[in-house]
Phi, psi and omega in degrees: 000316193287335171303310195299303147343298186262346177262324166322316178273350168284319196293306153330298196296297192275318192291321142315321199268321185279290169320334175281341184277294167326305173263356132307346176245006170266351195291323199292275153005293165322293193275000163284340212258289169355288163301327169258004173280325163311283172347292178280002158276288159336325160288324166266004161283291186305352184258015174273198162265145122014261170326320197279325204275122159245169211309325180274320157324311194255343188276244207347330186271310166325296199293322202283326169281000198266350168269347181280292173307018190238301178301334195263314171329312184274347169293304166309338172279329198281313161309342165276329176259352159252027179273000000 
């Protein structure tokens, strides 16, 4: 049983260890796609009219950059700190 086990968690182990390589060379992909879903949201807050942008419109657009600069940030310290 403890063989059967123990290989399982190898099969588990390259398996993780591969998905970890993939998104590591996908991270670049990631913030791009980020930055532009920011980009196009701030473009359609902003295509409104005045009157049209309501209180819940810009507080949803406030929390979504301030949690993206917050994810980007912590991208940037982790890359920095595990290079």
């Amino acid at each position: 049983m403890l063989p059967q086990v123990l290989a399982g968690l190898g099969l588990v182990g390259l398996l993780s260890a591969g998905c970890l390589f993939w998104l590591e060379r996908l991270q670049p992909l990631f913030f791009v796609v980020a930055i532009a879903t920011l980009v196009y949201q701030i473009w359609t807050v902003g295509k409104r009219p005045p009157s049209m942008r309501t209180w819940g419109m810009k507080a949803i657009l406030g929390i979504s950059l301030a949690l993206n600069g917050l994810l980007i940030a912590g991208w940037i310290v982790i890359t920095i700190r595990y290079q």
